[in-house]
N, C-alpha and C positions, 0 to 999 in steps of 0.2 A: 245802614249804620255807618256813621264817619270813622274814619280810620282814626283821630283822637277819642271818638266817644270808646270804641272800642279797646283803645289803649290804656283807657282812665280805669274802665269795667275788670280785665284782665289784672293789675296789679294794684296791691297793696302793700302797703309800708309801714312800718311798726317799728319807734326806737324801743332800745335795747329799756328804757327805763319805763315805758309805758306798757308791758309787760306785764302779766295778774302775777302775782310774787305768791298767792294761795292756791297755786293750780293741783288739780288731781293728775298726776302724771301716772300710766303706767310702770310700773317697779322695771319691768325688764326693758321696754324702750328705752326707759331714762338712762339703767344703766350700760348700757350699750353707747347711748350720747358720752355718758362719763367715759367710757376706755377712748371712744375717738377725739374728747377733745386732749387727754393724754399724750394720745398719738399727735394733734394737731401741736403741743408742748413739743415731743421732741423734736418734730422736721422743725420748728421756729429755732432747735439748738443748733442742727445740719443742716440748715439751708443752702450754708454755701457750698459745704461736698455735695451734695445733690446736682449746683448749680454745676461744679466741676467735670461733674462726672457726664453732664448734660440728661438728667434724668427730671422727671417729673415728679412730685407727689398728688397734685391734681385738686384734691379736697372735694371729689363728685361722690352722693354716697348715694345709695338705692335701698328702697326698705322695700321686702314683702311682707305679708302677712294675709291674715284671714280678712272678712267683713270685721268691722269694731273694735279694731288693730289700730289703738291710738298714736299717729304717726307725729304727731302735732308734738307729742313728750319730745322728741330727736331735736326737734329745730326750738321749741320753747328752751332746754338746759340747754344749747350750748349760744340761743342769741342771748341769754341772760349773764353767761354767766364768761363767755368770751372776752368782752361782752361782744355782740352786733345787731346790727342794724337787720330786721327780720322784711323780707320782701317774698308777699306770698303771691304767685302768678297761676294764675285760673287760667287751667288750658284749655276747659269748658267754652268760656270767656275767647279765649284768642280764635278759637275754631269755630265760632258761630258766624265769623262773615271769612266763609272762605276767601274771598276775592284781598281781605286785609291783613289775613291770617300773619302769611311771612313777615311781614312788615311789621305788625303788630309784637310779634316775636323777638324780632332783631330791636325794635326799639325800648321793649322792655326789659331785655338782659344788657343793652347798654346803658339803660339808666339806673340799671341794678351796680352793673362795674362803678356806675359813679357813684354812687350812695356807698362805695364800702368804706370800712371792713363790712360785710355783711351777709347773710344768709338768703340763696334763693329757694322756697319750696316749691317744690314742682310736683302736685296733685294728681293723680288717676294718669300716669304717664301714659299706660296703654291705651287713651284715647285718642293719640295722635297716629297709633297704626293704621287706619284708617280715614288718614284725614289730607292723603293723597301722598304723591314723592315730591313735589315740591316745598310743602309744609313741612314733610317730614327729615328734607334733607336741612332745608332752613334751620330746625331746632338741633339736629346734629353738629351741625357746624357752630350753633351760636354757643350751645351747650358746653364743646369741644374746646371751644376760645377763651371757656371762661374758667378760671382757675383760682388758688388759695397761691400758687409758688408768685404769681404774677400781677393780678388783679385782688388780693386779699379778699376772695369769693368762696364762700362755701355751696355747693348746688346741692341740694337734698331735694329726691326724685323720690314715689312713694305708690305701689299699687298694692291689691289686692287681687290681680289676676295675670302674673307673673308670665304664663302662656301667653296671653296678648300683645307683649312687647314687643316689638320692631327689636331686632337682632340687633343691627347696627347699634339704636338707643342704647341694648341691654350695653354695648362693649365700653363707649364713651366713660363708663363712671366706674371709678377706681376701687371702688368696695360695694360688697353688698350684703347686708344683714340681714337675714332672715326670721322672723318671728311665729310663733303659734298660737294655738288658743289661750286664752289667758293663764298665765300660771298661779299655782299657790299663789306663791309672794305678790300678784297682782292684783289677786280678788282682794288676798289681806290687808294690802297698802291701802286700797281704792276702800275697802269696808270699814276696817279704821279708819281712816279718815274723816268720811259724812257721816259715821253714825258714832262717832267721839262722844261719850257722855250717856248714850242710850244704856239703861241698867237691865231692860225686860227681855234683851233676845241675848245668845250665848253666840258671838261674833263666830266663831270656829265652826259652829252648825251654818251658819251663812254660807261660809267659806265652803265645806263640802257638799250644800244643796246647790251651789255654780260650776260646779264643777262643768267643763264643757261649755260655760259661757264667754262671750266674746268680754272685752276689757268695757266697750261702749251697757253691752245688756248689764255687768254687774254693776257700774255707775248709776244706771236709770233706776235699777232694783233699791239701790241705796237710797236715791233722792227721796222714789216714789216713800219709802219707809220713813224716810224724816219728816215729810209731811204728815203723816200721822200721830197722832194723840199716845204718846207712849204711857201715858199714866192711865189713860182708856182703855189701852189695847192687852196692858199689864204684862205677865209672863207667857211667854210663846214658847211651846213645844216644836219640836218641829214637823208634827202633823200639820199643828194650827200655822206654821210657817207655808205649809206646800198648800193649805189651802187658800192663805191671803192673797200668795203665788197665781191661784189661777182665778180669782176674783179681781185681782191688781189690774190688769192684762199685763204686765209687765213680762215677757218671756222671751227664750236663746234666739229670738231673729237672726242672730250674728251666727247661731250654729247652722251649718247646711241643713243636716240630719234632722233638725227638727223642723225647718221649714218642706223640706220634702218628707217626713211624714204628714206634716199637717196639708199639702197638697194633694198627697193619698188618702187622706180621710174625706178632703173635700169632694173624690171622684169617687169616694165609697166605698175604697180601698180599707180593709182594716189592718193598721199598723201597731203589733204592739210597742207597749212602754220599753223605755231602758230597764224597766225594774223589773219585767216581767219576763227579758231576757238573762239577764242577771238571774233568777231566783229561777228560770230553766237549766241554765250551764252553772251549776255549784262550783266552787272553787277548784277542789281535786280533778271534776269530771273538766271543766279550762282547761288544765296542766295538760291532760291526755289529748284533748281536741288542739291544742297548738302541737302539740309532740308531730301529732297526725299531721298536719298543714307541713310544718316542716322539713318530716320526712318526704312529703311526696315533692314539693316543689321549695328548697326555704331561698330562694335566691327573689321567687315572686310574693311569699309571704312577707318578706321584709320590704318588699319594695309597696307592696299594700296599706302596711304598717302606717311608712314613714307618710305615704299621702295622704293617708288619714291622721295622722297626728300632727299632719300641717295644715289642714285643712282646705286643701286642696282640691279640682274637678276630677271626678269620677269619669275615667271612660269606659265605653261601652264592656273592654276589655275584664276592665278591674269591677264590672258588677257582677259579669260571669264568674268572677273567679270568688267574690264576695257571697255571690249565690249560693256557692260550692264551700264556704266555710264563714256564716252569718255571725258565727261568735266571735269574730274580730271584732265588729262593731263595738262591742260591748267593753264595757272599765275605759278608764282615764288614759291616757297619752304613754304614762310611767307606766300603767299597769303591761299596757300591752305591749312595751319595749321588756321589763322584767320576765312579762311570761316569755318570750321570742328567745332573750338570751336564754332561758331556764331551759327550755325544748331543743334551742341548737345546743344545748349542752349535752345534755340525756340522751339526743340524737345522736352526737360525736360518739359517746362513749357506747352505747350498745352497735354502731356499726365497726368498734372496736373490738370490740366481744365479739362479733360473728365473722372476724376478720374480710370487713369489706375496705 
């Protein structure tokens, strides 16, 4: 491959007005976009004590999140609305002829400085930990070079597997936001949205049957729905909802959890349901089974938690100890931060009682 073919492959360009003005953004990426172009407001008031002080503002920002963790909402609201000029660089693309890589690199974030004001996105970062020290000091340094205080550049860098990064990379970028599974306000945004005008299903019952889905699975679930005959399909219960559900194929791919049960079922492992976990630990008999977790260990209870309400890899570590209290698993993100605070509470006060 020519070192221009592969240059052409790697970037793409996008003014600010050729933009879809009806996009489904994510509720919580976008508004995360909104505080940083805020922030990008007031350093454009202090530029110059910044400049005085000999300090950087940088404009590099890092997104994690889960699989289906719409990244695209961060750089869509702020090239729109900045406005800039959007330049999205496939690092897929740059890394496929090693021998061009560097090059390819350095001449796309300089054609990027020339194109400003403008936004560079930078896709699946973690796959340049791997793609040698030459490559990967190249994008450090070109990365490094490129700023909002200087070059009027925005860098927006974006993974799903946050453990993969190159240290170095993680350091270079001045912020980094963190994301989860999809929340309320996400499924709601995205469900209103494509099914605007639908009178047969009760939006709210949507919203709590995704619970646990990635932002991408509730999107598809939506679409697949609008193609549907609503005056055919009439009023939906939500039985007759969980069954369209698994006739659709439409399902949580974006949640770990369910693609490694459905990997266990494939080896003939039997995994049961969420609901069937649920309707084993009742609510009251919960409260007592976190009490338990947290009295014996709550410093790795909570650190379980959080991996799990980020959705994040399980090491071999945190399956033992999952082994040893499976009812975490179970309820929403909120539930399982609620019960945690509830139990370190109850805990505090009866080691009070017994004066420990």
């Amino acid at each position: 491959m020519a070192e221009d073919d592969t240059f052409t492959e790697a970037v793409r360009i996008i003014a600010p007005e050729k933009l879809p003005e009806d996009r489904i953004n994510q509720f919580t990426v976008r508004e995360r976009a909104k505080e940083f172009h805020s922030i990008l407001g007031r350093f454009q008031e202090r530029k110059a004590s910044f400049q005085a002080k000999g300090v950087e503002f940088g404009g590099r920002v890092l997104l994690f999140g889960p699989p289906g963790t719409d990244f695209q909402s961060f750089a869509h609201h702020l090239a729109t609305e900045v406005p800039l000029t959007l330049v999205t660089f496939a690092l897929e693309q740059a890394i496929a002829s090693p021998a061009n890589a560097a090059d390819t690199i350095k001449h796309s974030l300089e054609f990027a400085r020339r194109n400003a004001p403008c936004l560079i996105q930078l896709n699946r970062v973690e796959l340049f930990s791997s793609s040698g020290a030459h490559i990967l000091a190249t994008l450090e340094t070109e990365i490094e070079r490129t700023s909002w205080d200087n070059d009027e550049v925005i860098v927006v860098g974006s993974t799903t597997q946050p453990a993969q990064v190159d240290q170095e990379i993680l350091s270079i970028f001045n912020r980094t936001f963190l994301f989860e599974t999809a929340t309320t306000d996400d499924r709601t945004n995205c469900i209103e949205h494509v099914l605007k005008g639908w009178d047969g299903i009760e939006l709210n019952v949507l919203v709590e049957m995704t619970k646990g889905w990635s932002f991408t699975d509730v999107k598809h679930m939506a679409v697949s729905l609008l193609m549907q005959d609503s005056e055919a399909m009439g009023e939906l219960s939500k039985d007759q909802l969980q069954e369209w559900f698994e006739k659709s194929g439409i399902h949580p791919v974006g949640n770990r959890h369910w693609v490694q049960g459905v990997a266990g079922r494939m080896k003939g492992e039997k995994t049961p349901r969420l609901e069937e976990l649920e309707a084993e630990y009742p609510e009251g008999f919960l409260d007592q089974l976190y009490l338990m977790a947290v009295g014996d260990d709550y410093a790795e209870t909570q650190r379980i938690i959080e991996t799990l309400n980020s959705d994040l890899p399980l090491s071999s570590q945190d399956r033992e100890f999952l082994a040893r209290y499976p009812f975490l698993l179970t309820g929403n993100p909120e539930d399982r931060l609620t019960r945690l605070l509830r139990a370190k509470k109850s805990n505090d006060r009866l080691r009070r009682i017994m004066g420990r």
